[in-house]
Structures are given as structure tokens and as C-alpha cells.
C-alpha positions in Angstrom: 5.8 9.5 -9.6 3.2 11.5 -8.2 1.1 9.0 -6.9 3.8 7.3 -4.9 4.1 11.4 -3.9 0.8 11.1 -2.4 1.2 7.5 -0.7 4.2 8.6 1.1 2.3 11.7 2.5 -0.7 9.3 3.3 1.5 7.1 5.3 2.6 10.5 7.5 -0.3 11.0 8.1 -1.9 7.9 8.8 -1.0 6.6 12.9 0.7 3.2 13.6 -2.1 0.9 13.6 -2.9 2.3 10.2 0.8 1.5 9.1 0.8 -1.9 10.4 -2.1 -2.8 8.5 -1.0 -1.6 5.2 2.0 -3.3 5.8 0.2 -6.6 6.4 -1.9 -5.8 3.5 1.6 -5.8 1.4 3.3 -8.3 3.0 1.8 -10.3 5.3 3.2 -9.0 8.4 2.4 -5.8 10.4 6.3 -5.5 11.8 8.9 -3.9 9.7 12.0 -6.4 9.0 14.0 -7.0 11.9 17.2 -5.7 9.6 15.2 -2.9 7.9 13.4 -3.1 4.1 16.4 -3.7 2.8 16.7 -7.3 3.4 13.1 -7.5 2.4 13.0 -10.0 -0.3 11.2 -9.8 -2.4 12.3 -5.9 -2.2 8.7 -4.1 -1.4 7.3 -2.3 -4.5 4.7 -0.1 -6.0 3.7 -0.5 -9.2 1.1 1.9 -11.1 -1.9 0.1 -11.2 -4.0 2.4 -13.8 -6.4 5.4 -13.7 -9.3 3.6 -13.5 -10.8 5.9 -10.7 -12.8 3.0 -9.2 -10.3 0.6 -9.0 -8.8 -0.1 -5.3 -5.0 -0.3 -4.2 -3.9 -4.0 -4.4 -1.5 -6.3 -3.4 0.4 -9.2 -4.4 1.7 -10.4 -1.3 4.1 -13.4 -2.6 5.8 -10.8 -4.1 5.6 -7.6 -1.7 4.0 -5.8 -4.5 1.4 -2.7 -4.1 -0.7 -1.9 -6.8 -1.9 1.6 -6.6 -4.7 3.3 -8.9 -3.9 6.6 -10.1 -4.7 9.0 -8.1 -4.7 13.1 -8.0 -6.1 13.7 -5.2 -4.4 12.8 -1.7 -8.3 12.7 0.4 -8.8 10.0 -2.4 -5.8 7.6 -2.0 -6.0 8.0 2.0 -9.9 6.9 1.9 -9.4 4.0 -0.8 -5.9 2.7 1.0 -8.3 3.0 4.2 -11.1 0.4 2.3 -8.0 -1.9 1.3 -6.7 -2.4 4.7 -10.0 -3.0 6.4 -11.7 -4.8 4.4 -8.5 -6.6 3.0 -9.7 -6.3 -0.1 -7.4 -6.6 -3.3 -5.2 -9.2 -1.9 -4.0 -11.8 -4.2 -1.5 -14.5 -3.2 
């Protein structure tokens, strides 16, 4: 999907703090699993979250579950993942 396309890139691009944080954001811990994402469970997913070009990336974090707005543009995503993690907004439990 092409906005998961674009997350990934943002993620390269974005340093380790930044990481951290939007892992914490997804599943309430900045550290990776000890065993790796595939012991994860819930598994962590994205899920499309609509092309409302307002809306924010989100979270569900009971279920390791990142809801990301459609994006085209990769500037867009980086800045509006940027908002989520600092301000922790979108996060529902």
C-alpha cells in the first residue's frame, strides 16, 4: 500500500528518539521486543485510516494498532506522525 510505502521511508529517516516514540505511541513501550516483533502480541499493525487530509495518525494501543490517514505526500506523513508522537495525540486504549 502506498502509504505504508511512505511510513517505512519516514521511519529511515526519522533518528532513534523519533522511533522510540512512535513506538510508544503504538504500543506503549519505546524498546523493541526482547525476541523481535514477532512475538509481539497483539502482532503490530497498520490499518488505513481514511483520506480525510486532516485527520492525524492514531493508535489503539491494547491492540498494537496504527491508524494512518492517507497520505501522498511523504513531507506530509513525517510532519503529522511528528504531531502524533509529541503531543501523543490519537491514542485510544
Amino acid at each position: 500500500h502506498p502509504t505504508i510505502d511512505l511510513f517505512c521511508r519516514v521511519m529511515e529517516q526519522f533518528n532513534d528518539g523519533e522511533r522510540r516514540a512512535v513506538l510508544k505511541l503504538v504500543t506503549p513501550t519505546p524498546r523493541s521486543p526482547l525476541l523481535g516483533f514477532g512475538t509481539l502480541h497483539p502482532p503490530l499493525s497498520i490499518r488505513d485510516a481514511g483520506g480525510d487530509k486532516e485527520r492525524l495518525p492514531s493508535t489503539s494501543t491494547c491492540e498494537n494498532l496504527l491508524k494512518l490517514p492517507i497520505c501522498k505526500d511523504e513531507s506530509a506523513l513525517k510532519e503529522k506522525l511528528l504531531y502524533s508522537v509529541l503531543s501523543e495525540a490519537g491514542v485510544s486504549i
